[in-house]
C-alpha positions in Angstrom: -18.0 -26.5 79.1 -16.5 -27.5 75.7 -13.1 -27.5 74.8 -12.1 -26.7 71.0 -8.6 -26.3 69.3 -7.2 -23.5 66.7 -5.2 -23.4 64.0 -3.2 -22.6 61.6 -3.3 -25.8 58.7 -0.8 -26.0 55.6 0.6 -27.9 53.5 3.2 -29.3 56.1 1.2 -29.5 59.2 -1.4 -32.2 60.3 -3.6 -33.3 57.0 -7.1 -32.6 57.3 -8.4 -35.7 57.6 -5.8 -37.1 60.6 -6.2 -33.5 62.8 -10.2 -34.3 62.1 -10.0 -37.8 63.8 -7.7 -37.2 66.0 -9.5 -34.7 67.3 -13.0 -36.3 67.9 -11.2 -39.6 69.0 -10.2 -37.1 71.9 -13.1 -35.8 72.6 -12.4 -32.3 71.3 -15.6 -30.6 70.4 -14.6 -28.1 67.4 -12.2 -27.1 65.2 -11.6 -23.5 63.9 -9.3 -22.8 61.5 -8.0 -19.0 59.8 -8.6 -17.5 56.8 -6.1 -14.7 54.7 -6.8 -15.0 50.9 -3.5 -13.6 50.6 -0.5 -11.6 51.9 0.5 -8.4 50.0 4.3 -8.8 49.1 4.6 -4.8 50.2 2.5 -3.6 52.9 2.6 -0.7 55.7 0.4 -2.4 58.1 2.1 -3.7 61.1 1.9 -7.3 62.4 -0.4 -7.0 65.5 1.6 -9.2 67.7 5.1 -7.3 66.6 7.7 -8.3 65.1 7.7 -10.1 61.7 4.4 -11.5 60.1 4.7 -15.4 60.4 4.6 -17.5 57.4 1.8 -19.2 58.0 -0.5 -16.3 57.7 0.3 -16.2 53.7 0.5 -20.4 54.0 -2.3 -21.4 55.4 -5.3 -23.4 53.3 -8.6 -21.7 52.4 -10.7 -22.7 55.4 -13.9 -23.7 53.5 -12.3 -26.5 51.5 -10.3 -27.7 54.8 -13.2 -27.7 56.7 -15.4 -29.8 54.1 -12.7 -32.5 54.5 -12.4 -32.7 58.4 -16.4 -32.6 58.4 -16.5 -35.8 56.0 -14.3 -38.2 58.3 -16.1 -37.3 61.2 -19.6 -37.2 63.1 -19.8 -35.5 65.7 -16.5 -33.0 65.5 -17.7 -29.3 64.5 -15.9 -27.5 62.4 -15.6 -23.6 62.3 -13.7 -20.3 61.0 -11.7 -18.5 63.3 -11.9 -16.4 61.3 -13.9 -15.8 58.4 -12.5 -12.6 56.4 -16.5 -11.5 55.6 -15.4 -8.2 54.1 -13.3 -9.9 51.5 -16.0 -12.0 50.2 -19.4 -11.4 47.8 -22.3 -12.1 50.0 -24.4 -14.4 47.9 -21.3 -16.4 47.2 -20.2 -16.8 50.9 -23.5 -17.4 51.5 -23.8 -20.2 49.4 -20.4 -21.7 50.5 -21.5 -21.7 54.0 -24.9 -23.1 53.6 -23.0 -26.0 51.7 -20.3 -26.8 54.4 -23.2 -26.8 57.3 -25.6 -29.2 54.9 -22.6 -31.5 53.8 -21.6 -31.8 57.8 -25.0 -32.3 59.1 -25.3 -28.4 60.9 -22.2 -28.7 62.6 -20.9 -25.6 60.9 -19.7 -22.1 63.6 -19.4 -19.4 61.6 -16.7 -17.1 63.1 -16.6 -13.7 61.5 -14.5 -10.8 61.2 -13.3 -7.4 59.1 -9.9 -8.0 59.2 -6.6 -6.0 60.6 -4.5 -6.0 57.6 -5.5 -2.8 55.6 -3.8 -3.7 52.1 -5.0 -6.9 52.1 -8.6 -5.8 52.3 -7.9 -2.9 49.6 -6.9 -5.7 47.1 -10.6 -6.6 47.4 -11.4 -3.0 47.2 -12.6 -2.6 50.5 -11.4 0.8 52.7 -10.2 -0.5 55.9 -12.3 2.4 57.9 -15.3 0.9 56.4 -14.3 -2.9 56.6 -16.9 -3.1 59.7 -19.9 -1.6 58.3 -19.3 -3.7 55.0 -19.1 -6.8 56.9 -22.7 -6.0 59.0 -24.4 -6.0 55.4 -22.5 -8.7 54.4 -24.0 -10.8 57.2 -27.3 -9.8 57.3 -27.7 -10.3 53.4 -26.5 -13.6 54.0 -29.0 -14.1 56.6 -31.4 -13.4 53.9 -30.0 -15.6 51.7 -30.5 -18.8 54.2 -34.1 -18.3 55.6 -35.5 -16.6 52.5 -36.6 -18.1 49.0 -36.9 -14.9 47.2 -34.1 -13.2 49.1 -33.1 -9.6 48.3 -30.9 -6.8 50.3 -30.4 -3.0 49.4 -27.9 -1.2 51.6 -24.8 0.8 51.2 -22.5 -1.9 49.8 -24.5 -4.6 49.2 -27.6 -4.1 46.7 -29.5 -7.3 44.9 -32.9 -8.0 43.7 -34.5 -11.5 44.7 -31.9 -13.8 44.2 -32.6 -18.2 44.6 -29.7 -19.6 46.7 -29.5 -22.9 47.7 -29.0 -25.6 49.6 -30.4 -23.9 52.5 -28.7 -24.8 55.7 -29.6 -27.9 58.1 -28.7 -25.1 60.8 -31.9 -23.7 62.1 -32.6 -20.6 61.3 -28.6 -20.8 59.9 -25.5 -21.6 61.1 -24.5 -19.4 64.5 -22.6 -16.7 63.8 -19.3 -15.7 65.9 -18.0 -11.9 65.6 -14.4 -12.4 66.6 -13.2 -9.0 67.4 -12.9 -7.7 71.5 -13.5 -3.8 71.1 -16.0 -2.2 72.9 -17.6 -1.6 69.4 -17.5 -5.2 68.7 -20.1 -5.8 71.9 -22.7 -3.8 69.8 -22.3 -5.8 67.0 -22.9 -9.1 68.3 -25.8 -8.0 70.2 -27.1 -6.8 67.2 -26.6 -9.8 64.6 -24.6 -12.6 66.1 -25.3 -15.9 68.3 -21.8 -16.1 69.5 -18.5 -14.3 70.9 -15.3 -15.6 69.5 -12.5 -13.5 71.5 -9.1 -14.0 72.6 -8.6 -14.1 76.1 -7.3 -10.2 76.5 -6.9 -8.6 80.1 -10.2 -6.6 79.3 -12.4 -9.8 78.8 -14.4 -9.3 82.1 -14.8 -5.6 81.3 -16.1 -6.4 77.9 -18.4 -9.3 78.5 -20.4 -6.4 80.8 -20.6 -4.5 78.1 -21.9 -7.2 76.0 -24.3 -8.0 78.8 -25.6 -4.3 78.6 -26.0 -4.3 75.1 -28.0 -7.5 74.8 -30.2 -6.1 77.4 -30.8 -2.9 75.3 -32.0 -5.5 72.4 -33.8 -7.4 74.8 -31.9 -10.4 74.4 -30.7 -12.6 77.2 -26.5 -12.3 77.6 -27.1 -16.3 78.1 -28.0 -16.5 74.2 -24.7 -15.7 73.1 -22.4 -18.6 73.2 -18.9 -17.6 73.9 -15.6 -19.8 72.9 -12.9 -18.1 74.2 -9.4 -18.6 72.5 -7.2 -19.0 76.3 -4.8 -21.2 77.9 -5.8 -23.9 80.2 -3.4 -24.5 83.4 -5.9 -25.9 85.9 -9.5 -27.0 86.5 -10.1 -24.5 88.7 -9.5 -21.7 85.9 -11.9 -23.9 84.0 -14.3 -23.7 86.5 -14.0 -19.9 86.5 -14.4 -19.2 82.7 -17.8 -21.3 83.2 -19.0 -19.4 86.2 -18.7 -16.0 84.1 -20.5 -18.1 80.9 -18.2 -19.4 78.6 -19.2 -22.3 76.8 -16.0 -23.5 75.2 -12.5 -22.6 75.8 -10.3 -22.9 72.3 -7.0 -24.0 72.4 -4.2 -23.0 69.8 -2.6 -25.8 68.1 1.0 -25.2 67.0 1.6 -25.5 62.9 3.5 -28.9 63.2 3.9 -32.1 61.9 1.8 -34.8 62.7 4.1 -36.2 65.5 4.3 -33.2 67.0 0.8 -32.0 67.1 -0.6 -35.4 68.4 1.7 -35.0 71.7 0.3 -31.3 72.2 -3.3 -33.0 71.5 -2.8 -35.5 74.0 -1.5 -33.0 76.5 -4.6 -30.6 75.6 -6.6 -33.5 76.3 -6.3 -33.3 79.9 -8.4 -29.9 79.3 -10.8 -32.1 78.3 -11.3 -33.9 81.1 -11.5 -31.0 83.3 -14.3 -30.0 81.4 -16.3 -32.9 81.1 -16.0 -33.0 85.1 -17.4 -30.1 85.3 
């Protein structure tokens, strides 16, 4: 079992460099940070979680760049997004970005994926939010292209190019492991389909949905035990440790307040209790 954190970085929270070794001198195994390009200053869609839309949604820093600086002062620390916006992005360019951060930190780059839930701010990069999903799939497998082919080309409903170089490839073999982090039944299908990894939250319907995601694999043939599964959850004892493990979770996530450095090193220090559990398992 490995134990990772979350957050939310800006410009007055923990730099990247002192969250980065902080966190491997505790033993933390990854760090996943969000992504919104932006916030539209008028929008209809509702905050998820109710209420107002917190600022650090619109504040936080542009994950790729954040992530090249924790990966430089460490060695051993992964770094991944939780999430990656996919839709919002050009294929070849994400593809490239991504191949970069997993070279520059020696393969230690998780890819966590998703369409999005705020519907204006995906039509500001002209995607329809009923198709965000099936824009995303292409996006990902043209990217896959991109990493394990030279002459790499896709021709689909929303992404069409002819052989394209793009390069560096990755140090990840075949590329870095892609996370879908969505917890619909629909989202089971897709990581059976293209993904090496399940990055929910820790929803009442987990159990129900990691069956699922067992029966789709075994319609693909693929082993449930191939997908790797960090699982965004509070931590109270080892025994609920213990418990995520027995149903195959590989990593429990932890979500790190936006804070200043003071603050965040005491809830890193009181996390890393967690990590103890887990290395006792």
């Amino acid at each position: 079992m490995k134990v990772g954190i979350s957050n939310f970085p800006t410009t007055y929270s923990m730099s990247a460099v002192a969250l980065g070794q902080a966190l491997e001198a505790r033993g933390f195994d990854a760090l996943w940070v969000v992504e919104h390009t932006h916030i539209p200053a008028s929008r209809k869609t509702p905050y998820p979680m109710g209420g107002d839309l917190p600022s650090i949604y619109w504040e936080s820093y542009e994950p790729f760049t954040f992530l090249a600086q924790v990966a430089a002062v460490t060695s051993k620390l992964k770094v991944g997004t939780g999430i990656c916006l996919v839709p919002e992005h050009h294929p070849i360019t994400l593809a490239k970005r991504a191949a970069s951060l997993d070279a520059l930190s020696g393969g230690r780059f998780l890819f966590g994926v998703g369409a999005g839930w705020l519907a204006e701010e995906l039509e500001n990069h002209q995607v329809a939010y009923n198709q965000r999903w099936q824009v995303l799939r292409e996006h990902v497998l043209a990217m896959q292209a991109c990493w394990t082919q030279k002459d790499a080309e896709f021709h689909g409903e929303f992404v069409d190019f002819d052989p394209v170089w793009v390069e560096p490839k990755p140090v990840s073999n075949p590329h870095p492991p892609i996370y879908v982090g969505a917890t619909s039944t629909w989202a089971m299908q897709r990581i059976a389909e293209y993904a090496q990894g399940w990055y929910p939250v820790h929803v009442p319907e987990f159990d129900e949905r990691l069956a699922l995601l067992t029966q789709e694999c075994e319609k693909r043939g693929r082993d449930i035990n191939e997908i790797d599964i960090a699982l965004v959850t509070a931590i109270s004892s080892p025994d609920q440790l213990a418990e995520l493990a027995a149903k195959g979770v590989n990593q429990v996530v932890l979500s790190l307040p936006t804070s200043n450095d003071d603050e965040s090193k005491k809830m890193l220090d009181s996390f890393a209790q967690v990590v103890e559990w887990a290395a006792a398992l």
